[in-house]
LUMMAR-598023 format. One record per atom (N, C-alpha, C, O): chain; atom name; residue in one letter; x, y, z. Coordinates in Angstrom, 3 decimals, decimal comma, padded with zeros to 6 digits. Layout:
BEGIN
(A; CA; a; (X; Y; Z));
...
***
This chain:
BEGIN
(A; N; x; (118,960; 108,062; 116,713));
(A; CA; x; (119,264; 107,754; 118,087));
(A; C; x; (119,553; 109,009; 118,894));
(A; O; x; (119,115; 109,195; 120,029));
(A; N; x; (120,096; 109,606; 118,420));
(A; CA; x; (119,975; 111,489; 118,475));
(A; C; x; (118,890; 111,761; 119,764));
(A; O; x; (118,911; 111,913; 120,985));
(A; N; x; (118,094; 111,722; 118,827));
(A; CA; x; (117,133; 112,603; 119,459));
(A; C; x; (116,380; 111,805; 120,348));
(A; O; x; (115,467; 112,328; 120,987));
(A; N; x; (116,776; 110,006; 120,533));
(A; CA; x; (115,723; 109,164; 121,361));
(A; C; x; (117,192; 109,398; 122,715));
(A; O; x; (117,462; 108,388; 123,366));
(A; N; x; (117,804; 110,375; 122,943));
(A; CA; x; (118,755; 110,366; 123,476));
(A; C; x; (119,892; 109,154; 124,048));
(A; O; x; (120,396; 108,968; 125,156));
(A; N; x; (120,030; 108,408; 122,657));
(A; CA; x; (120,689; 107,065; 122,471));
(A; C; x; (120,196; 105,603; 123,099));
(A; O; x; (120,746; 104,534; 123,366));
(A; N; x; (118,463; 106,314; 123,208));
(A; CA; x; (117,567; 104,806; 123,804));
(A; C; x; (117,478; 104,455; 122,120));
(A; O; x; (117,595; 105,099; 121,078));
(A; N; x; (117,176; 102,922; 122,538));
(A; CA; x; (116,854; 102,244; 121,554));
(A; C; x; (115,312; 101,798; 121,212));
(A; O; x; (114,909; 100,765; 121,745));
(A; N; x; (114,296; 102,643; 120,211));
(A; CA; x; (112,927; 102,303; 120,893));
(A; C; x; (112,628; 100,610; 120,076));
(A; O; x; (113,118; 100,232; 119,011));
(A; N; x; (111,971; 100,076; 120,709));
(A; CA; x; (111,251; 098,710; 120,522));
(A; C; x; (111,082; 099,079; 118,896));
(A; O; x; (111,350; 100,145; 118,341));
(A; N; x; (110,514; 097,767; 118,280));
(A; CA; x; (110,177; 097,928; 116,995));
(A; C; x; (108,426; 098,143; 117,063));
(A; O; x; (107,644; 098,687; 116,284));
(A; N; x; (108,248; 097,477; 118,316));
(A; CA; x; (106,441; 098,070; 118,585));
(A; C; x; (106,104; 099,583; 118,118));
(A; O; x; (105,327; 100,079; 117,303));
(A; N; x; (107,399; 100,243; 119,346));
(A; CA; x; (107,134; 101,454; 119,485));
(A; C; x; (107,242; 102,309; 118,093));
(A; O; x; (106,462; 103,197; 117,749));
(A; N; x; (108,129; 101,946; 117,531));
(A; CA; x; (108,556; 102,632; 116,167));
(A; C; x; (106,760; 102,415; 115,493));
(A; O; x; (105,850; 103,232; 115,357));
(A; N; x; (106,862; 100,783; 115,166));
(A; CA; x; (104,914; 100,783; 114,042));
(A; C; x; (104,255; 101,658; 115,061));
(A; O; x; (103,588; 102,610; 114,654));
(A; N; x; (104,384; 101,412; 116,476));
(A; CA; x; (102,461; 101,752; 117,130));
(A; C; x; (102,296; 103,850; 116,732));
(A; O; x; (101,223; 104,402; 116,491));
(A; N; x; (104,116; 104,793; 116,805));
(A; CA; x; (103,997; 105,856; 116,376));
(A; C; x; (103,770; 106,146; 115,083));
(A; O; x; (103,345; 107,284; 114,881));
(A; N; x; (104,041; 104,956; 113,482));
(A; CA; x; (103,575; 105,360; 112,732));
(A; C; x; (102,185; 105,219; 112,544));
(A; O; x; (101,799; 105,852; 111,561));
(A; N; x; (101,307; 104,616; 113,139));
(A; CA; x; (100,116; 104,230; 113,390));
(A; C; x; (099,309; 105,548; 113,424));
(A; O; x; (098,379; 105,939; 112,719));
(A; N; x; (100,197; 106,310; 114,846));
(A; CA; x; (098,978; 107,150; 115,571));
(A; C; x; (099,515; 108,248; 115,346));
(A; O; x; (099,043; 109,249; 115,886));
(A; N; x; (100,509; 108,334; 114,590));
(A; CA; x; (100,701; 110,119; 113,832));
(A; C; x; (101,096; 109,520; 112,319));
(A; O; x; (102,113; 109,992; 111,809));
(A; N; x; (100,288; 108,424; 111,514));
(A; CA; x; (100,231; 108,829; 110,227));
(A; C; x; (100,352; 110,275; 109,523));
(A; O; x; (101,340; 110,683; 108,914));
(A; N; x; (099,278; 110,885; 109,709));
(A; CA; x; (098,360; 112,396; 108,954));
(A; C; x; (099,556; 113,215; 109,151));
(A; O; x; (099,825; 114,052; 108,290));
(A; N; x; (100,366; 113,068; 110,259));
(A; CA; x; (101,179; 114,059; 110,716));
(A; C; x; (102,220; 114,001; 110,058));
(A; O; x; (102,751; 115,022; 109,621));
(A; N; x; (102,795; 112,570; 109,828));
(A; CA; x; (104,389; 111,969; 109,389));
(A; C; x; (104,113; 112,243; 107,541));
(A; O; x; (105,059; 112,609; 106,844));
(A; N; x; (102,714; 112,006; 106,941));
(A; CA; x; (102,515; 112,477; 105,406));
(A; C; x; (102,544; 113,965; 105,204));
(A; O; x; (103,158; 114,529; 104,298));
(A; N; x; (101,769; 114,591; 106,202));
(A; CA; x; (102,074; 115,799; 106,280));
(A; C; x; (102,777; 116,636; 105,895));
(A; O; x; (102,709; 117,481; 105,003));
(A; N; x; (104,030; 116,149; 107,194));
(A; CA; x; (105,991; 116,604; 107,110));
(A; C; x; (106,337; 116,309; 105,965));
(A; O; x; (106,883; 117,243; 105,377));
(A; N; x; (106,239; 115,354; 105,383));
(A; CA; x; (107,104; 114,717; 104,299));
(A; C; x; (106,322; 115,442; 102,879));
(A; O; x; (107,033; 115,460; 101,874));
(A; N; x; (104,808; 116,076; 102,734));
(A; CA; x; (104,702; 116,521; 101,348));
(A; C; x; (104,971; 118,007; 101,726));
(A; O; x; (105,034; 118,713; 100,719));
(A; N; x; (105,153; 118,699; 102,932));
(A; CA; x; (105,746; 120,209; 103,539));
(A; C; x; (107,159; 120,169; 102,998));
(A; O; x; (107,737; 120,939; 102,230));
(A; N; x; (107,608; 118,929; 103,679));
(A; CA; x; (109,291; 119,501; 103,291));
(A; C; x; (109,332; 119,034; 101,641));
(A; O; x; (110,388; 118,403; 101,675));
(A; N; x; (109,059; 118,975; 100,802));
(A; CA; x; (108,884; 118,502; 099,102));
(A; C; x; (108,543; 119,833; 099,018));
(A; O; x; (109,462; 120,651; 099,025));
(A; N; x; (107,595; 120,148; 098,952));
(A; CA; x; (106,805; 121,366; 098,963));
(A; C; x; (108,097; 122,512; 099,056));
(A; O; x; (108,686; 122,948; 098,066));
(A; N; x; (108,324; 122,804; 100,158));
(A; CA; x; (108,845; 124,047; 100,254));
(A; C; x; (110,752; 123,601; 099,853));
(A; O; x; (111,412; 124,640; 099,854));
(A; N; x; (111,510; 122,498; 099,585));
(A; CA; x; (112,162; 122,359; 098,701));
(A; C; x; (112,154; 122,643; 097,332));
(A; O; x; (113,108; 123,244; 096,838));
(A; N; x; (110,922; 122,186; 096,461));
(A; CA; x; (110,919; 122,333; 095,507));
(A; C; x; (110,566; 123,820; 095,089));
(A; O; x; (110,984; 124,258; 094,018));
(A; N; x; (109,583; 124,804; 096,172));
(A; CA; x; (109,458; 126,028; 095,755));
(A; C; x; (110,488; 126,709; 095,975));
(A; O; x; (110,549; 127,881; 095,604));
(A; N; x; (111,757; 125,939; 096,793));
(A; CA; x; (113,055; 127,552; 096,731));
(A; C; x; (114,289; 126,425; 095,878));
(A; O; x; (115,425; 126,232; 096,311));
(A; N; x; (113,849; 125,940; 094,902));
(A; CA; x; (114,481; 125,497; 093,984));
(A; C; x; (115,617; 124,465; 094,317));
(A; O; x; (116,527; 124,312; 093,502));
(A; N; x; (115,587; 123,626; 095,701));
(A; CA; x; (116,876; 123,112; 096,013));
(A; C; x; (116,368; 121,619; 095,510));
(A; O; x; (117,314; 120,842; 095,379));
(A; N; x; (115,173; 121,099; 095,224));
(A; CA; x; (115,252; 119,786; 094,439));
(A; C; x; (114,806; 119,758; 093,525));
(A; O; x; (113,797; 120,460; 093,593));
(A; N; x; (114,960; 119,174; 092,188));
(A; CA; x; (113,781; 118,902; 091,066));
(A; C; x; (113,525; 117,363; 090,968));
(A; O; x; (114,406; 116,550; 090,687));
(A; N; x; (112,104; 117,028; 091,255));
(A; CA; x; (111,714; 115,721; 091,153));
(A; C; x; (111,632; 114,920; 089,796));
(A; O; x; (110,553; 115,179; 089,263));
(A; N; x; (112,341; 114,088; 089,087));
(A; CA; x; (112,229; 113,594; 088,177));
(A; C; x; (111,418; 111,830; 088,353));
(A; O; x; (110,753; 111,166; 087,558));
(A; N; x; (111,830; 111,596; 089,625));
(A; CA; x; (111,225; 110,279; 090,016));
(A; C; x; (111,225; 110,407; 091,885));
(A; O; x; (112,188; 111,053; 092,297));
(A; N; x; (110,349; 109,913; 092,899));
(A; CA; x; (110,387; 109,854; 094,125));
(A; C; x; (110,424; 108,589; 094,179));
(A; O; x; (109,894; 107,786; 093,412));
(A; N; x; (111,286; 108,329; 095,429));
(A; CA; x; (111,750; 106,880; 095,641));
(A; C; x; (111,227; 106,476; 097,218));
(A; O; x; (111,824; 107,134; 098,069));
(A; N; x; (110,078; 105,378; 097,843));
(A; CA; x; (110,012; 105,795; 098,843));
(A; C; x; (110,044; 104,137; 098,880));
(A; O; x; (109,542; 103,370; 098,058));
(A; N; x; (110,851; 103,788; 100,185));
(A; CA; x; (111,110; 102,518; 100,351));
(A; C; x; (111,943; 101,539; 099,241));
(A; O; x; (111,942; 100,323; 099,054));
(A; N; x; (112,408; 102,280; 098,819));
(A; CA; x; (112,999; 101,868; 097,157));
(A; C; x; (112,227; 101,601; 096,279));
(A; O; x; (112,673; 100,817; 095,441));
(A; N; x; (110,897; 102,061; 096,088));
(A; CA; x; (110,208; 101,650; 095,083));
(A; C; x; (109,614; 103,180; 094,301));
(A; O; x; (108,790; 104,055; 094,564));
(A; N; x; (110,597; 102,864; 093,199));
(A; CA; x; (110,613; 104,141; 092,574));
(A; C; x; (108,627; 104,467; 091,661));
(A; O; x; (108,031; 103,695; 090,910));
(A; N; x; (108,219; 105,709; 092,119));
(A; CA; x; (107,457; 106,005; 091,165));
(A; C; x; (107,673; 107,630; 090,345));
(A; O; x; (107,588; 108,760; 090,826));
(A; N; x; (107,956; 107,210; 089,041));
(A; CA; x; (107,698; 107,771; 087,952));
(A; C; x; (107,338; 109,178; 087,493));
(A; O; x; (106,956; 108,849; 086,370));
(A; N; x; (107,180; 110,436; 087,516));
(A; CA; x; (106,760; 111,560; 087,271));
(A; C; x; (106,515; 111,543; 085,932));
(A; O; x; (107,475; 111,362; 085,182));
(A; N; x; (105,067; 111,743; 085,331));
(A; CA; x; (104,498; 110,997; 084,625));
(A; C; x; (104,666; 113,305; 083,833));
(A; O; x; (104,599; 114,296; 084,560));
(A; N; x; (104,882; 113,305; 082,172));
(A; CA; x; (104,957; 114,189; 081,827));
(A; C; x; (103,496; 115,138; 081,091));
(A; O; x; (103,069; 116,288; 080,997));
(A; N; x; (103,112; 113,528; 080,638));
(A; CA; x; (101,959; 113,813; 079,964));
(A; C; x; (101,179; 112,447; 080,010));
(A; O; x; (101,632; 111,371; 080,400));
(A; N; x; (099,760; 112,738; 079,473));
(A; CA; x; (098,942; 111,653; 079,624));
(A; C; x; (098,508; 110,945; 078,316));
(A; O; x; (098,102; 111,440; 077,265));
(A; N; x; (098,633; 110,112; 078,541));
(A; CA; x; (098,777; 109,360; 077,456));
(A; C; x; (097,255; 108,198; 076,895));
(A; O; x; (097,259; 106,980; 077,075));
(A; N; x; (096,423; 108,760; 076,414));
(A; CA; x; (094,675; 108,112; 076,021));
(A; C; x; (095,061; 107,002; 075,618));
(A; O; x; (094,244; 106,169; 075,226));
***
């Protein structure tokens, strides 16, 4: 709410921007992983996105 300078946006508005800056919003989110994990401040053992945890798989298994 910060930064919508304490407007409240519609729930339209919220889907229709993930809509039309997808590429942009996946982007941000594998940048900031990215440059977390290269100056050592996270180690991923599992990513959780929407609460649905997936797995960091170690090895592959035939």
């Amino acid at each position: 709410m910060y930064l919508a300078v304490m407007e409240k946006p519609s729930y339209r508005t919220i889907a229709r921007f993930k809509v039309e800056y997808s590429d942009l919003i996946d982007d941000a989110f594998k940048t900031t992983i990215k440059i977390s994990k290269d100056n050592d401040l996270i180690k991923i053992h599992h990513l959780s996105l929407d609460g649905t945890k997936i797995k960091q798989k170690h090895q592959l298994i035939n």
